[in-house]
PyMOL Python script that loads the backbone (N, CA, C, O; Angstrom):
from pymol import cmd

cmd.read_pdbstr("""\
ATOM      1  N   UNK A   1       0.846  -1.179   0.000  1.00  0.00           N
ATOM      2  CA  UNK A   1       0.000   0.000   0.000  1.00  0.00           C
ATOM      3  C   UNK A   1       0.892   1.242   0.000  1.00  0.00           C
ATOM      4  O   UNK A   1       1.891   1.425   0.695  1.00  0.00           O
ATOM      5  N   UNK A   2       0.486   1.856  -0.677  1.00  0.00           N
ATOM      6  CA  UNK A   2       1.072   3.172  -1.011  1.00  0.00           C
ATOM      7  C   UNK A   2       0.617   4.335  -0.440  1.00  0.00           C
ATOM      8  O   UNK A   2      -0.332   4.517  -1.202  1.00  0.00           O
ATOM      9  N   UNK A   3       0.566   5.448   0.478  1.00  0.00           N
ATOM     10  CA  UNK A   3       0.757   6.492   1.108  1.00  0.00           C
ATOM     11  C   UNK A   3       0.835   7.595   0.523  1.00  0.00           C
ATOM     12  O   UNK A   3       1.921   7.863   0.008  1.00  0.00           O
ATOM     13  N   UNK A   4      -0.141   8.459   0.428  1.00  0.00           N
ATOM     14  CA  UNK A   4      -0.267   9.864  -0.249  1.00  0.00           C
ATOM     15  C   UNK A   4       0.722  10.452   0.501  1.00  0.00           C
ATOM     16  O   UNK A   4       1.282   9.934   1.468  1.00  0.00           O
ATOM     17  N   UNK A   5       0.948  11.649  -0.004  1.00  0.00           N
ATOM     18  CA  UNK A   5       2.299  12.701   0.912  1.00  0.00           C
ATOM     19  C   UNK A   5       1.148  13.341   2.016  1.00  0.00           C
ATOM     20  O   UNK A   5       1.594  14.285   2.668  1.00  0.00           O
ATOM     21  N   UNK A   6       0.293  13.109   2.194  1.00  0.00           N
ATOM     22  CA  UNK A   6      -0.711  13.928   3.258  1.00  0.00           C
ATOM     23  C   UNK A   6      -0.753  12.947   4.427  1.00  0.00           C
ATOM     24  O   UNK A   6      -1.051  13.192   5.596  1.00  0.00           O
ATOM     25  N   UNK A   7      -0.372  11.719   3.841  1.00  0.00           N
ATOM     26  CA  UNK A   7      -0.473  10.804   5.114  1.00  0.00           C
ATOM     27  C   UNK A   7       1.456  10.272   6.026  1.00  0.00           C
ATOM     28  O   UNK A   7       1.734   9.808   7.132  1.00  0.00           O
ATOM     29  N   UNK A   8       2.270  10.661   4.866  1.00  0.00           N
ATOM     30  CA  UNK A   8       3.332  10.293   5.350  1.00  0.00           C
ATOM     31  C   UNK A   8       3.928  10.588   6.618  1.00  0.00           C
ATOM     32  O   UNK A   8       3.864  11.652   7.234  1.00  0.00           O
ATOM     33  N   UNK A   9       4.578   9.415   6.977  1.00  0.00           N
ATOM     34  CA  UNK A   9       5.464  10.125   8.220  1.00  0.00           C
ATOM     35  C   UNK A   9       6.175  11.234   8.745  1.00  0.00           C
ATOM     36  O   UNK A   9       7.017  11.667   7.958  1.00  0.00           O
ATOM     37  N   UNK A  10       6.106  11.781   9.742  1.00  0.00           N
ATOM     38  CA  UNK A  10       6.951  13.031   9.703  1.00  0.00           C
ATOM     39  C   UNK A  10       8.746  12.918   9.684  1.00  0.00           C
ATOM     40  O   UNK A  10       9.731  13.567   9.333  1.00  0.00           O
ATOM     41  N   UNK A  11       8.419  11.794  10.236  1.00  0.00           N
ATOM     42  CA  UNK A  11      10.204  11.304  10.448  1.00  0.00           C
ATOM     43  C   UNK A  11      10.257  10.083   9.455  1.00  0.00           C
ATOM     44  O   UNK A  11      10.434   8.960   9.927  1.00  0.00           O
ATOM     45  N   UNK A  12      10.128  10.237   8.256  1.00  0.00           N
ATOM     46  CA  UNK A  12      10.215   9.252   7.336  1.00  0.00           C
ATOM     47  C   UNK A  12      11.619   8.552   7.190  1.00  0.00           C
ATOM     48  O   UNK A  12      12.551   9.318   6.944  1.00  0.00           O
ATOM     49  N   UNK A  13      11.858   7.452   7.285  1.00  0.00           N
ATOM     50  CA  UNK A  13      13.243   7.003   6.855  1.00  0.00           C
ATOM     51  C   UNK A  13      13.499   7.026   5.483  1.00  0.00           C
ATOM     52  O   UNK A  13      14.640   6.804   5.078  1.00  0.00           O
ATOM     53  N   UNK A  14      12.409   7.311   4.573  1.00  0.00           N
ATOM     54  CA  UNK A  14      12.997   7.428   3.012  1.00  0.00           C
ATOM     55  C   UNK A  14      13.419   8.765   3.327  1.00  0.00           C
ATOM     56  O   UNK A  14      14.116   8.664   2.317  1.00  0.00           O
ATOM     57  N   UNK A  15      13.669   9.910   3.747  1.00  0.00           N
ATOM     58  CA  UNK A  15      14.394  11.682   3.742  1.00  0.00           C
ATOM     59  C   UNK A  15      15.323  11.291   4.581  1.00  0.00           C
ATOM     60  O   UNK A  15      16.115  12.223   4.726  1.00  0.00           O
ATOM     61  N   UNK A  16      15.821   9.774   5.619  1.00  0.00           N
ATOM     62  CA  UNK A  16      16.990  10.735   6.059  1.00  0.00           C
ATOM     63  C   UNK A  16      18.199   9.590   5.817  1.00  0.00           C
ATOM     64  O   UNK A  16      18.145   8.449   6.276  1.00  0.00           O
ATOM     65  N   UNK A  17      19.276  10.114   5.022  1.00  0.00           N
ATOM     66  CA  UNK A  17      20.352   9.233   4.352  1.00  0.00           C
ATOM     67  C   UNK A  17      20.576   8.117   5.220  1.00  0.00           C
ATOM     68  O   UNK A  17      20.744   6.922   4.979  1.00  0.00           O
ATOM     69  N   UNK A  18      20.539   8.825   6.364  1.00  0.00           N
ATOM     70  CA  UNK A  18      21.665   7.318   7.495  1.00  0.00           C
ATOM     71  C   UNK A  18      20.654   6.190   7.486  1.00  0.00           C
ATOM     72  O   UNK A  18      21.214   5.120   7.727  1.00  0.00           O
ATOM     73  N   UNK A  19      19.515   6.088   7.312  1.00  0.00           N
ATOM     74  CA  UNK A  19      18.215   5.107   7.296  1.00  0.00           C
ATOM     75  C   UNK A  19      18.008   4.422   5.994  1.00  0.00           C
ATOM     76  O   UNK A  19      17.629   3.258   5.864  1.00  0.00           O
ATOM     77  N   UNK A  20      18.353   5.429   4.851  1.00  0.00           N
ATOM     78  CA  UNK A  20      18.145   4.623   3.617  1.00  0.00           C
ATOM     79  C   UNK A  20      19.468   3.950   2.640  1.00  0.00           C
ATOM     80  O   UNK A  20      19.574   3.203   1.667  1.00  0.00           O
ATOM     81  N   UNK A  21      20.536   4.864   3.728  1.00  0.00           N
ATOM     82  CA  UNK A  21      21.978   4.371   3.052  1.00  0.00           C
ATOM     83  C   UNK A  21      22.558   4.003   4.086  1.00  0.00           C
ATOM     84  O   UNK A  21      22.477   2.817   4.406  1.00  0.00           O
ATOM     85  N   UNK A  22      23.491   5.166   5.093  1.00  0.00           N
ATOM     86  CA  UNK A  22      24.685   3.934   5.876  1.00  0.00           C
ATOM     87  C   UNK A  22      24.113   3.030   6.885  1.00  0.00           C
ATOM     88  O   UNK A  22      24.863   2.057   6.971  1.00  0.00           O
ATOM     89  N   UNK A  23      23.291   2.942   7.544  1.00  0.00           N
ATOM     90  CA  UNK A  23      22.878   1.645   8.329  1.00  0.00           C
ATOM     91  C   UNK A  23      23.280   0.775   7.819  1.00  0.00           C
ATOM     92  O   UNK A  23      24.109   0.039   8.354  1.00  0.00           O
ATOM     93  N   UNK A  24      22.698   0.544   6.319  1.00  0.00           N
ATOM     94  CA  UNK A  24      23.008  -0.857   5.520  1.00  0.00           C
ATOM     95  C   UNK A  24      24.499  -1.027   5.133  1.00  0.00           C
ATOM     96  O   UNK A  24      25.007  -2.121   5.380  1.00  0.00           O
ATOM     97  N   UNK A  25      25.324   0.020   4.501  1.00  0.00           N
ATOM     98  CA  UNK A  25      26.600   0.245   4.851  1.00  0.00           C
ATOM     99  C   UNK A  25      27.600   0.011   5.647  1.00  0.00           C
ATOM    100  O   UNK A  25      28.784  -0.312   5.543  1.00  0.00           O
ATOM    101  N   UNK A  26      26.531   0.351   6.819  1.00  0.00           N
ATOM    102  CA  UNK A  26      27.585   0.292   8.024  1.00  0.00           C
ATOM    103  C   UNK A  26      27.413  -1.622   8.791  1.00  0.00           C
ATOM    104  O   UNK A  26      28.321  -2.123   9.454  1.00  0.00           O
ATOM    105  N   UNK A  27      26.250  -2.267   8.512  1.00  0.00           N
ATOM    106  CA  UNK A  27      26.349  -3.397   8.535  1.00  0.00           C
ATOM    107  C   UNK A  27      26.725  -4.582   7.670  1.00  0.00           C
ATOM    108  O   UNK A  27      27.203  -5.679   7.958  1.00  0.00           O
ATOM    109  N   UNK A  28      26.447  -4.158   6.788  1.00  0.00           N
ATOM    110  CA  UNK A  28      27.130  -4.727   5.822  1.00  0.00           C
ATOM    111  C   UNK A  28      28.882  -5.150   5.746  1.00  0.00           C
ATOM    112  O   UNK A  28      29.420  -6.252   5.637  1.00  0.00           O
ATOM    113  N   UNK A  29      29.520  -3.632   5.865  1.00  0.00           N
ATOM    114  CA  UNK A  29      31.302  -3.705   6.517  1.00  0.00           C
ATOM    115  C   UNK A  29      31.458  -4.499   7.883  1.00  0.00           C
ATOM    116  O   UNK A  29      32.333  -5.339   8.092  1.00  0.00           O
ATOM    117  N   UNK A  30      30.382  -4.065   8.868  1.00  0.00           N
ATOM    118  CA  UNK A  30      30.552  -4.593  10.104  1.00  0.00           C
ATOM    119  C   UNK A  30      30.511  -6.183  10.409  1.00  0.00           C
ATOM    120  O   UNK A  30      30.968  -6.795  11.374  1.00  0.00           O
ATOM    121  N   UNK A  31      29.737  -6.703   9.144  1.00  0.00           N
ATOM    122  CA  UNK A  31      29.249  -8.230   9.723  1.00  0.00           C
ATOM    123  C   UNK A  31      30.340  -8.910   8.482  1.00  0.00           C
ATOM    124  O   UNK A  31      30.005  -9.955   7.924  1.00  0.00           O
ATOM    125  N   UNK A  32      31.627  -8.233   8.127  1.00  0.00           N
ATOM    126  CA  UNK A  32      32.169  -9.565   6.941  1.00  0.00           C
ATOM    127  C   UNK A  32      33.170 -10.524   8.233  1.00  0.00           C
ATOM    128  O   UNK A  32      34.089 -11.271   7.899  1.00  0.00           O
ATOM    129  N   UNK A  33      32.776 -10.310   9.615  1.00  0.00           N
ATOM    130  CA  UNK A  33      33.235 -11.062  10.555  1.00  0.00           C
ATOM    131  C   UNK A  33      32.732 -10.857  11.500  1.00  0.00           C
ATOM    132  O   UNK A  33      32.037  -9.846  11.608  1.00  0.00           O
ATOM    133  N   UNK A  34      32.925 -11.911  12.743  1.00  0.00           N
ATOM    134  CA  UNK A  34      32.140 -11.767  14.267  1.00  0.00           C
ATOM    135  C   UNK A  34      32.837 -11.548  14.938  1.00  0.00           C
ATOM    136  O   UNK A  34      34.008 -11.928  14.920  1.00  0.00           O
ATOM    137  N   UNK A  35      32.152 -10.655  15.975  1.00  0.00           N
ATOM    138  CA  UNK A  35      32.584  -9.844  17.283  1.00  0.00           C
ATOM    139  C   UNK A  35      32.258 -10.663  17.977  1.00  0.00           C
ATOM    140  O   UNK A  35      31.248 -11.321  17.729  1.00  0.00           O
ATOM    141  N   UNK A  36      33.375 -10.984  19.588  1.00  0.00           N
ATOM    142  CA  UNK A  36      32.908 -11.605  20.321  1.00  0.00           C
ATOM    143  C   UNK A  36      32.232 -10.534  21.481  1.00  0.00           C
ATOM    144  O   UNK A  36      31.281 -10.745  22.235  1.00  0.00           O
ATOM    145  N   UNK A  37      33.317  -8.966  21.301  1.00  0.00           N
ATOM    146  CA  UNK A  37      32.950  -8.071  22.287  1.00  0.00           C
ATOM    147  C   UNK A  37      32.472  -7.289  21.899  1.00  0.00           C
ATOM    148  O   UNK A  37      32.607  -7.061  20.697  1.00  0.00           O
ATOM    149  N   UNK A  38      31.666  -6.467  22.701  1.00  0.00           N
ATOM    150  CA  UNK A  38      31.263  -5.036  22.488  1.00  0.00           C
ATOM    151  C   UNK A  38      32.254  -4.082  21.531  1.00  0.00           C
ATOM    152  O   UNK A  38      31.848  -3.400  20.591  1.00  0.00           O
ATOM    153  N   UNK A  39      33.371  -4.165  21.892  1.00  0.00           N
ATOM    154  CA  UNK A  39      34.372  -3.225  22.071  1.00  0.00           C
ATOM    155  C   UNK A  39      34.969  -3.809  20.669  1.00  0.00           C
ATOM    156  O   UNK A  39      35.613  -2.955  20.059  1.00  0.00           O
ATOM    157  N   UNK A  40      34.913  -4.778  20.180  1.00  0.00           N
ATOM    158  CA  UNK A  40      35.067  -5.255  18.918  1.00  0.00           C
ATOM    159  C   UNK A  40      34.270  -5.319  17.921  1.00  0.00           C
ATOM    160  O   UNK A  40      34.663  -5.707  16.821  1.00  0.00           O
ATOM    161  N   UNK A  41      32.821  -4.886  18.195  1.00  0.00           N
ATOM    162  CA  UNK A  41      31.912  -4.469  17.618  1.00  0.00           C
ATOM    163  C   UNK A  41      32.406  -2.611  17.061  1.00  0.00           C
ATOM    164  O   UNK A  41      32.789  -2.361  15.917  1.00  0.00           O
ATOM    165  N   UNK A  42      32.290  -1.729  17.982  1.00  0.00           N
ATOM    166  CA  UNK A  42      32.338  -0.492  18.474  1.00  0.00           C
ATOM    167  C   UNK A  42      33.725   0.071  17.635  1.00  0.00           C
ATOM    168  O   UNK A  42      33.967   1.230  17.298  1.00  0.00           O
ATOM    169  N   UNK A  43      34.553  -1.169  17.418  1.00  0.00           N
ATOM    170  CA  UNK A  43      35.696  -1.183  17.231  1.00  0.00           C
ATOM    171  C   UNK A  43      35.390  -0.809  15.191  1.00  0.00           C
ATOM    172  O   UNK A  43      35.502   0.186  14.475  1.00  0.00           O
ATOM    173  N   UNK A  44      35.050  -2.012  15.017  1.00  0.00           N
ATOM    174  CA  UNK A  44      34.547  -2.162  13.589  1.00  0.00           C
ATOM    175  C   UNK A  44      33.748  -1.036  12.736  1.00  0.00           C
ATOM    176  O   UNK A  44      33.855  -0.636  11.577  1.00  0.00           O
ATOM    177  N   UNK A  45      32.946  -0.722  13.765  1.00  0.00           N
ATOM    178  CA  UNK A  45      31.200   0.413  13.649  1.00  0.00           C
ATOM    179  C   UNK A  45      32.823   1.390  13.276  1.00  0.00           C
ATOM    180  O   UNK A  45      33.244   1.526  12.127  1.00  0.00           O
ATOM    181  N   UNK A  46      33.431   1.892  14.354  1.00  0.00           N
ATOM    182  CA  UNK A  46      34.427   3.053  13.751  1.00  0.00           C
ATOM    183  C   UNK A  46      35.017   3.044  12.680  1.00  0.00           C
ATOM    184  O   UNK A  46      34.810   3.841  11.765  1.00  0.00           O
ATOM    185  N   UNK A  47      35.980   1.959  12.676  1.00  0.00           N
ATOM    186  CA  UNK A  47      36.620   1.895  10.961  1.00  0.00           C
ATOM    187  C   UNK A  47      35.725   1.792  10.218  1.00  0.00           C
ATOM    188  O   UNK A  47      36.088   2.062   9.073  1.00  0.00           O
ATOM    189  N   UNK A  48      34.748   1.542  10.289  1.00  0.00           N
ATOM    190  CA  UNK A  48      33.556   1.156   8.965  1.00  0.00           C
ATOM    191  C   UNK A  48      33.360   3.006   8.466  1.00  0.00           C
ATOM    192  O   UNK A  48      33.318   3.419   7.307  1.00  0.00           O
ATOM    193  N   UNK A  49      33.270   3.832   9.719  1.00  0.00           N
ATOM    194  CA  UNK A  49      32.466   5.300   9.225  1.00  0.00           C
ATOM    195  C   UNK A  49      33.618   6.003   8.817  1.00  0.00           C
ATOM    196  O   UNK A  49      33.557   6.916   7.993  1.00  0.00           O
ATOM    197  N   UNK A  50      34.907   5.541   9.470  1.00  0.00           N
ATOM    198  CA  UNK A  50      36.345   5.963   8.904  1.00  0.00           C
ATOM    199  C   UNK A  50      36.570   5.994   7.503  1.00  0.00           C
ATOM    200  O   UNK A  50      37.054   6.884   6.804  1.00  0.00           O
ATOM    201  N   UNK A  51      36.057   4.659   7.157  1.00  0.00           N
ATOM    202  CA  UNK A  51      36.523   4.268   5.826  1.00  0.00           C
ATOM    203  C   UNK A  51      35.508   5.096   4.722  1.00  0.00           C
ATOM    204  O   UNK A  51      35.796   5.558   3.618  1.00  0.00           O
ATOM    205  N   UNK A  52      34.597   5.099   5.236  1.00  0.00           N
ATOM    206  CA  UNK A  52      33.494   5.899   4.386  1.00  0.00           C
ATOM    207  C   UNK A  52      34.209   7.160   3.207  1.00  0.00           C
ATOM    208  O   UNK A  52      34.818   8.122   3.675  1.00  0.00           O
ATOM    209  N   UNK A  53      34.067   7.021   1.947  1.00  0.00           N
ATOM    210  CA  UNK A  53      34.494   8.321   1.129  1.00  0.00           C
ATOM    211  C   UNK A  53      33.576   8.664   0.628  1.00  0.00           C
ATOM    212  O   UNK A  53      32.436   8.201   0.654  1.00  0.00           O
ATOM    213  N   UNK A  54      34.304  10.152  -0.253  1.00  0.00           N
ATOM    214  CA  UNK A  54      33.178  11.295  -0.041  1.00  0.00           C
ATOM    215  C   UNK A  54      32.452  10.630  -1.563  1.00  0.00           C
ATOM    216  O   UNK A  54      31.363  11.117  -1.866  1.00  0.00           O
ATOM    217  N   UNK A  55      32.894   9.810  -2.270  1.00  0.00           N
ATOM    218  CA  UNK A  55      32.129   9.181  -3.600  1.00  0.00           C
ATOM    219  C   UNK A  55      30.700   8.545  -2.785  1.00  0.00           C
ATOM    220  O   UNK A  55      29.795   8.514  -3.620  1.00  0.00           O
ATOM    221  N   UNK A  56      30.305   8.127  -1.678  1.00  0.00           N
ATOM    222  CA  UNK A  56      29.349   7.271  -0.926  1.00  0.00           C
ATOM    223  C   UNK A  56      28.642   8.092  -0.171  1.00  0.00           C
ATOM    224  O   UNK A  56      27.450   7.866   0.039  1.00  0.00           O
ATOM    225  N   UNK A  57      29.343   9.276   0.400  1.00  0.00           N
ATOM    226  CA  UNK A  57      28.520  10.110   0.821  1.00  0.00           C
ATOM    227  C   UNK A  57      27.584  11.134  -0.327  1.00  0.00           C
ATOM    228  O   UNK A  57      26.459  11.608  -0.167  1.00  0.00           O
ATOM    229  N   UNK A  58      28.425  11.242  -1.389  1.00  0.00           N
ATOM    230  CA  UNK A  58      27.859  11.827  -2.412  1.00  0.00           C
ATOM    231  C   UNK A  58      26.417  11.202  -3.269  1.00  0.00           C
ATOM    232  O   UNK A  58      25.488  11.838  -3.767  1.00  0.00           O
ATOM    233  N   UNK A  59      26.597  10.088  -3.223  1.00  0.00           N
ATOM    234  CA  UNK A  59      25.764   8.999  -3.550  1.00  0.00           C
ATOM    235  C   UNK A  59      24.329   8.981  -2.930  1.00  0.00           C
ATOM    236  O   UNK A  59      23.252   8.872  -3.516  1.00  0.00           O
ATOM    237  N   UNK A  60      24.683   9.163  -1.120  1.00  0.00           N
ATOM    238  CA  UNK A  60      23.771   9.443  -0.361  1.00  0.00           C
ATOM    239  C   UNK A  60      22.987  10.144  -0.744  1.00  0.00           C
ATOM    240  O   UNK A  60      21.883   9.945  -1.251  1.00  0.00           O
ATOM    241  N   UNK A  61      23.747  11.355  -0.423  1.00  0.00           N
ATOM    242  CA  UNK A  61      22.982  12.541  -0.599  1.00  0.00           C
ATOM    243  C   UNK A  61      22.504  12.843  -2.053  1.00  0.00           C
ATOM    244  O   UNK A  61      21.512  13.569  -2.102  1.00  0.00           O
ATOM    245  N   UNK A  62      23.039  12.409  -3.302  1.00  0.00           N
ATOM    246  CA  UNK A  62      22.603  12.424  -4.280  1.00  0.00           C
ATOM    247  C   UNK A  62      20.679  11.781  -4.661  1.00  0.00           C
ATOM    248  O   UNK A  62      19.887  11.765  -5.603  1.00  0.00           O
ATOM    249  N   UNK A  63      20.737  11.436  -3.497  1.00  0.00           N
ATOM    250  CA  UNK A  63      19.170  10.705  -3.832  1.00  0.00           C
ATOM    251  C   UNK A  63      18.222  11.427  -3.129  1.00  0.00           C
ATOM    252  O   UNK A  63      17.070  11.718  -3.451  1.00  0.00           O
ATOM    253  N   UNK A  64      18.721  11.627  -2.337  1.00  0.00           N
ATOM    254  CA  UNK A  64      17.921  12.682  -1.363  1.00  0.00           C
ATOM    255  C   UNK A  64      16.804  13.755  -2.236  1.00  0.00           C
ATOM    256  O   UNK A  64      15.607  13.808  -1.956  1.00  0.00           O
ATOM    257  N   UNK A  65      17.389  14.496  -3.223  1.00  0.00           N
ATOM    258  CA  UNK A  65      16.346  15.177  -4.117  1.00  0.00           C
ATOM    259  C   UNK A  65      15.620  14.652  -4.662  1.00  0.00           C
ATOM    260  O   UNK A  65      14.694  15.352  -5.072  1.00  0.00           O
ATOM    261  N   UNK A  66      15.577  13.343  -4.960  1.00  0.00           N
ATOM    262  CA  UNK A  66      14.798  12.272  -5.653  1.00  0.00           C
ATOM    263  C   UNK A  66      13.468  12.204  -5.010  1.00  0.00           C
ATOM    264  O   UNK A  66      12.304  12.256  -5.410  1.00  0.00           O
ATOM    265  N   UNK A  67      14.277  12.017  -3.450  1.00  0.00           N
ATOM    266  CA  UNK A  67      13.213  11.409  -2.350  1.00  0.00           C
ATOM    267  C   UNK A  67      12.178  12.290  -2.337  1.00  0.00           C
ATOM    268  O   UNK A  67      10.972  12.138  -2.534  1.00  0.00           O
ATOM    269  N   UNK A  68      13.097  13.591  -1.976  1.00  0.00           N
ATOM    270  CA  UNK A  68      11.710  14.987  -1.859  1.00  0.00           C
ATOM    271  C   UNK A  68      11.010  14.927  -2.545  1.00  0.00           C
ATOM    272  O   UNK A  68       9.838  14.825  -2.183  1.00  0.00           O
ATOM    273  N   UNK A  69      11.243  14.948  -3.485  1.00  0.00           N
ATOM    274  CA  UNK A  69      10.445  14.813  -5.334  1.00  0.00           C
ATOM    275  C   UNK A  69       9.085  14.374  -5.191  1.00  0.00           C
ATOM    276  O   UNK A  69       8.006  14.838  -5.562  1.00  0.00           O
ATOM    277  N   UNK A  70       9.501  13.153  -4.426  1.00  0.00           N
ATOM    278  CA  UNK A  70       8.861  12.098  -4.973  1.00  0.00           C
ATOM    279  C   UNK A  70       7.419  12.332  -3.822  1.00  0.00           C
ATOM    280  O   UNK A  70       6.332  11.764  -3.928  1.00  0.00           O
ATOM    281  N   UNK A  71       7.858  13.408  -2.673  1.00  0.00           N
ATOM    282  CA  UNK A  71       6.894  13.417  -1.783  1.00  0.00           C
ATOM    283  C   UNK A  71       5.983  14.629  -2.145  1.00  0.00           C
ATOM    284  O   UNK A  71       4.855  14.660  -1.653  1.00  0.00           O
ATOM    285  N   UNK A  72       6.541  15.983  -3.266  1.00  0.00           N
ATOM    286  CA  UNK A  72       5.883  16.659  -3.379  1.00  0.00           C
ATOM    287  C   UNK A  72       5.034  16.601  -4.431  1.00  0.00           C
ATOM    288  O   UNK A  72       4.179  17.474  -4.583  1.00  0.00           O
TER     289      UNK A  72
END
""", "prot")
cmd.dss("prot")
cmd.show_as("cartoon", "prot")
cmd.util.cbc("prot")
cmd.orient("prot")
C-alpha cells in the first residue's frame, strides 16, 4: 500500500540518508566477521564510518532530491 504525501510520516526514513543508506553500509562492513565483544563491535562500527568516502557520501545525498520529489 502506497501512502499519499498527506499521510506520510513526519520522520520518514525514506528523507533521512543514514536510514536509507549507511545503516546498511555500516552493517554490511561490520558483519564480513564476528565480534565476540562489544568493544570489537564499536571497534569495527568506527573503521567502517572511517573508511566511508566522499564518492558514498555523495551517492547518499545524491538521492535525497529524488526522495523529496517524490513526496511533493
Amino acid at each position: 500500500m502506497f501512502w499519499s504525501k498527506e499521510f506520510w510520516p513526519p520522520s520518514s526514513p525514506d528523507l533521512n540518508p543514514c536510514d536509507y543508506y549507511l545503516w546498511g553500509v555500516l552493517e554490511r562492513d561490520t558483519n564480513k566477521r564476528a565480534h565476540n565483544t562489544v568493544d570489537s563491535l564499536k571497534a569495527a562500527i568506527i573503521e567502517a564510518v572511517a573508511n566511508l568516502s566522499r564518492e558514498q557520501a555523495a551517492h547518499a545525498v545524491g538521492r535525497f532530491r529524488h526522495r523529496v520529489e517524490l513526496l511533493l
